[in-house]
N, C-alpha and C positions, 0 to 999 in steps of 0.2 A: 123101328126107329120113329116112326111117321106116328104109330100111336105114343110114343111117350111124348114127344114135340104136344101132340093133342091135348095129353092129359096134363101138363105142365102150364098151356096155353090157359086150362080151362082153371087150374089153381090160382093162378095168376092174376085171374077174371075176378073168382069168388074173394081172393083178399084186396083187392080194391074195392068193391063193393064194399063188404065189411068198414073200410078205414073208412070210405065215405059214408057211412052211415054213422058213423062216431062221431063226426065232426059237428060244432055248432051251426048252425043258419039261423041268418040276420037278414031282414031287411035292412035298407039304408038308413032309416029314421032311426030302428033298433041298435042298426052299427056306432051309428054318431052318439047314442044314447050311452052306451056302454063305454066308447072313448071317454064322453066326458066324464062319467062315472068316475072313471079309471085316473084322469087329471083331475079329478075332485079329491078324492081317497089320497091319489099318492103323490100329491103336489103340495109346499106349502102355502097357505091361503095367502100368505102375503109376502113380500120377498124385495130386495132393493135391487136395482139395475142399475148398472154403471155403463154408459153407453152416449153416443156422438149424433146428433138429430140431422140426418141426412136430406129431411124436407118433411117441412111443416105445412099446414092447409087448413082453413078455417069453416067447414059445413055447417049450415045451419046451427053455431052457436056451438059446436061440438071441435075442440082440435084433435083434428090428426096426426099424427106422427111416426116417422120412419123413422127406427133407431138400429144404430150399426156400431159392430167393434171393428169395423174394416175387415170382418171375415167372414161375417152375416150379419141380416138382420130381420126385425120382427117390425107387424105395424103394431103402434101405440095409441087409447084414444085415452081425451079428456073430454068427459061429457061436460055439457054445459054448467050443470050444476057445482060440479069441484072445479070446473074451470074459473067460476067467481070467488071461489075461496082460495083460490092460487095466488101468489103475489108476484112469482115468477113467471115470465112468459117465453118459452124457448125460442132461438130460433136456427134457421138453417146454419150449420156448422157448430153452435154449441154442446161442449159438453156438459153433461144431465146424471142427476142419481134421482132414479124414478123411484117412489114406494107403489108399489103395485101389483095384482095380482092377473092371474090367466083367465081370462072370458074365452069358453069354447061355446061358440054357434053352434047347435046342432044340424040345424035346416041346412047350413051350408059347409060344416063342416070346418070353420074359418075359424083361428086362434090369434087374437091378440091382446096384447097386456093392455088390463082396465089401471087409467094410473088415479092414484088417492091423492097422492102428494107431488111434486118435482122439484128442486131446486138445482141452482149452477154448479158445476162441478170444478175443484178448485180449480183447472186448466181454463176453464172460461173467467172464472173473477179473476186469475194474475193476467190473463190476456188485453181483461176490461182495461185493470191496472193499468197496464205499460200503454196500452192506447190515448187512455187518458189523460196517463201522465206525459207522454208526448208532446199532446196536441197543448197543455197546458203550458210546457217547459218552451215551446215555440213561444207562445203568448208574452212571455217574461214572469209571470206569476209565482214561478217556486223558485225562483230569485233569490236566496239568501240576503243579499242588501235591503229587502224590501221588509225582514222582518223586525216587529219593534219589540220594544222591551218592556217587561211588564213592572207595573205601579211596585212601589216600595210597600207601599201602606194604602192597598186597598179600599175605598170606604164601602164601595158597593159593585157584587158582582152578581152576575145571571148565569145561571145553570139550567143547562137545556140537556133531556133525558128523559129517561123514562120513569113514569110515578105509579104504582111504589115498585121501587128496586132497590137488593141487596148495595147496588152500587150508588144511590143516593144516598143511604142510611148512612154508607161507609164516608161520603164525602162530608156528610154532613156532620156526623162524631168528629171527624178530624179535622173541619172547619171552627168549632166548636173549642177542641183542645188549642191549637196551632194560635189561633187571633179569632173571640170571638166580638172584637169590634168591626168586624166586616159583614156590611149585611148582604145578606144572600137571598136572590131573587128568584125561587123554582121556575121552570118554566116546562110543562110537559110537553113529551113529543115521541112520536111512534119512531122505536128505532129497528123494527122489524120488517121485511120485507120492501119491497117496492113504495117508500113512503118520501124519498128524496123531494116532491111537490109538496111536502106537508112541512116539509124540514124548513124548508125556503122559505115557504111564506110564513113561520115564524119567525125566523131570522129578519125578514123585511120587515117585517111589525117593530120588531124589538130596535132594527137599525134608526128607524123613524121615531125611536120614542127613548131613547136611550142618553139623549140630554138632560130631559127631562128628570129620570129615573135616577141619573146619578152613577150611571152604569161606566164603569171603568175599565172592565175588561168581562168577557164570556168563557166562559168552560162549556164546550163541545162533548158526553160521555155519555159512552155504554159500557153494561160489562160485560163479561167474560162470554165468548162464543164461539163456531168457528170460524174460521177466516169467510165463508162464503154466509156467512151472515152476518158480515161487516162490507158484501160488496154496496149500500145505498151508499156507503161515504165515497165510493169510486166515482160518484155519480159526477159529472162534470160541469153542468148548471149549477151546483151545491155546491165546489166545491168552487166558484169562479166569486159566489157571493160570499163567502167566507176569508176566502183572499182579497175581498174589497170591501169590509167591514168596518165600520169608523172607530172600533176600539180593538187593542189586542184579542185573538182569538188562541188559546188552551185547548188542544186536544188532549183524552183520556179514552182512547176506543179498544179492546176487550183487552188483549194480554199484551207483554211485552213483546214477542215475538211478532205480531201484528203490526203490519204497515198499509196504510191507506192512502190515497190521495191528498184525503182531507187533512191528514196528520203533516205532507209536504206542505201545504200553503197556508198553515197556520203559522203565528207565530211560535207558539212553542208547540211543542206535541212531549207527553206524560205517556210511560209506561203502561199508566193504570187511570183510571178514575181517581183512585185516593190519590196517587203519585202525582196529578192534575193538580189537588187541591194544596198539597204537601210544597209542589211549586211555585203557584203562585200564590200562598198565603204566609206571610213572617210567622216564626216562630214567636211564641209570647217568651219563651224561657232565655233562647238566644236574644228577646230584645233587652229584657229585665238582665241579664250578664252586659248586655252593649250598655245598659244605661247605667249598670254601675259602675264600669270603665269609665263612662264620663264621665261622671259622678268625680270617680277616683281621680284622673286628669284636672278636671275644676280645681277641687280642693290643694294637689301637687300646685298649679297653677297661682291659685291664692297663696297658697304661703309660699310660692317662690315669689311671686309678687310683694308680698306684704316685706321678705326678706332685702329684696332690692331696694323697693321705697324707703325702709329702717336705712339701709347703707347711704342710701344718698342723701338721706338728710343729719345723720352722723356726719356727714363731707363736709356739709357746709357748713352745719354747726362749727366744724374743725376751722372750716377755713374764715368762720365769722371771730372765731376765735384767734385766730393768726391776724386778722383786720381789725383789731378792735383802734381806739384815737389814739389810746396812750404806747400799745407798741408800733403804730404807723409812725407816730410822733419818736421814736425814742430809735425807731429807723431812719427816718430822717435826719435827726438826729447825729447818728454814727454816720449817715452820709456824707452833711454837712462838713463835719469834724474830718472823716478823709480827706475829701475835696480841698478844704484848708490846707489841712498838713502837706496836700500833694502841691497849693498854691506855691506855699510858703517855700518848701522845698526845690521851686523853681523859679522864685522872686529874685528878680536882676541885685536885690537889696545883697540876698547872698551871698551874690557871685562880688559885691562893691565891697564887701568885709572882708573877702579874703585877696583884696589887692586888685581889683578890675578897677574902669571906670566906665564912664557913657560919655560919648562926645554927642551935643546937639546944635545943632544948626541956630539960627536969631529966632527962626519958628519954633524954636523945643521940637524940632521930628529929629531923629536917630540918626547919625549919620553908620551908615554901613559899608560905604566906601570912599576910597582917597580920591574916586572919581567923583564924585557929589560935593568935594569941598575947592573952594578957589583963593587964590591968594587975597590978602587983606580982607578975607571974610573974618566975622567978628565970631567965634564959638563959645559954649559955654560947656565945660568940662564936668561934671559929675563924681562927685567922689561918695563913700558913703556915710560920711561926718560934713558936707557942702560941698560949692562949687567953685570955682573960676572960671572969670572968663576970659576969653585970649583970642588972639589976631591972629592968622596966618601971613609968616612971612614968606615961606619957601615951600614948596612942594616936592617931594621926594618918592619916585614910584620905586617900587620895586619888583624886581625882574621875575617871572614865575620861575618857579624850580621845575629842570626837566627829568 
């Protein structure tokens, strides 16, 4: 038993030997060599990272970065060089979509991603958003009461944008068709990146000179992008001078879906760029329809008028006609002739024909009562062929009937 143990020990021997002589050997320089090899070959050279910057650090001109999904994470650098061609600047707590690839150290064996590019990830620009928007809605600024209404009839407006872009062309065709008596002032301006101080101080330019110019309202546009290349209008210095700008302010910033800051504290905010211009520019077809409605009004107008004045002077002709001397005269006339006929009709002379008479006092007044007359008054009687005249002897009352 003790020699087979032996001879099993000593097999046992010879095939680890064996396996260890099959195996590769590396130095460490050669190991790391071979790694990166191996991350060069079976890696894509370049690759996007979606990831949350858990701390940032500024080395000699070089940023460093820790990026995490909350379940790991890798360090990140930006050499100095593309760090000045970045427009974005991360910082702790921001989310980030790196373009980037894998730098493996040899010497030390140390992996982290070389980044090309970085920009906000949309969780960081809705955050900027609502921060913003905040701190601005405290302020009173996105106010609804505060915004104005824009010109009927435009004479001159300023558009501020980028030159040359698909979205000038377009404003500008459509300013063109819509009213082209409104003149339009380009105004370039970077709408890429981290450029909010550049935006400003055109804005301040144009606010201080915009009397002059004739300037009635602004158009604010960019086109079409994605949301997180529409965070500079988040910017809240930009969007504080825009809201305090001496003529209405028009946004038109990428798609309809897209909501910016800058778009609350404008007066209007447009869909689109076109939709911007399509806004605040009248139609020529709809005014030439409005102006032949007037048009058409006028004329109803005039000849209801001209129909009116014809009637009223029809009237009076009518009625110069009813006044002339000779039917005034021949009215009078029939007047007259009444008035007679109604005299005559109730002349005392009447009532003396048909057997009356009149007693009158020595004055000729009427006598109307037996009390108004006294004995040996002298009267004079009234017939209607003459009179007499006579004494009273007696007076004779008589008794009222009950």
């Amino acid at each position: 038993m003790q020699s087979l143990w032996l001879y099993a020990c000593i097999g046992v021997g010879l095939i680890c030997a064996l396996i260890v002589e099959s195996l590769p050997k590396y130095s460490v320089r050669e190991l790391n060599q071979a790694i990166g090899n191996l991350l060069e070959r079976g890696f894509a050279p370049r690759f996007l990272l979606d990831a949350s910057v858990s701390k940032s650090q500024l080395k000699k001109g070089h940023l460093w970065l820790t990026l995490t999904d909350g379940h790991a994470s890798i360090t990140a650098v930006v050499w100095a060089s593309i760090l000045q061609k970045i427009d974005f600047k991360p910082h702790e707590g921001d989310g980030v979509v790196i373009v980037g690839k894998l730098n493996f150290w040899e010497a030390r064996a140390n992996l982290v991603v070389q980044v090309w590019d970085i920009r906000p990830s949309i969780s960081t620009v809705l955050r900027k958003f609502e921060v913003v928007k905040e701190l601005l809605l405290k302020e009173g600024l996105l106010d609804s009461s505060r915004r104005r209404s824009l010109p009927a009839y435009p004479g001159s407006v300023a558009i501020l944008t980028s030159v040359p872009s698909s979205a000038l062309a377009d404003m500008l065709r459509t300013a063109k068709e819509r009213w082209p008596l409104t003149r339009l002032l380009i105004i370039q301006i970077p709408v890429q990146g981290s450029v909010a101080n550049k935006i400003q101080f055109a804005l301040d330019n144009l606010a201080h000179c915009h009397a002059k110019l004739g300037i009635e309202a602004i158009v604010l546009a960019r086109g079409g992008g994605s949301r997180e290349d529409l965070m500079v209008f988040d910017d809240q210095d930009l969007c504080r001078v825009l809201a305090k700008f001496p003529v209405p302010v028009v946004t038109g910033l990428g798609h309809e879906d897209d909501l910016t800051v800058a778009d609350l504290v404008a007066d209007h905010r447009a869909a689109t760029p076109t939709a911007a211009i399509v806004d605040l520019l009248p139609s020529s077809l709809l005014a030439q329809d409005h102006c032949l409605q007037r048009r058409q009004r006028l004329y109803d107008y005039f000849a209801w008028f001209m129909r009116r004045e014809k009637k009223i002077l029809l009237d009076r002709r009518n009625k110069w006609k009813a006044h002339t001397p000779h039917i005034c005269i021949e009215r009078k006339r029939d007047s007259l002739r009444q008035k007679h006929q109604l005299l005559k009709a109730l002349s005392p002379e009447r009532w003396l024909l048909r057997g009356f008479s009149i007693v009158r006092n020595r004055f000729g007044r009427p006598i109307r009562s037996i009390k108004d007359i006294s004995e040996e008054e002298k009267l004079m009687i009234q017939f209607s062929d003459g009179h007499v005249d006579s004494t009273v002897d007696k007076i004779h009352l008589q008794m009222p009937l009950e």
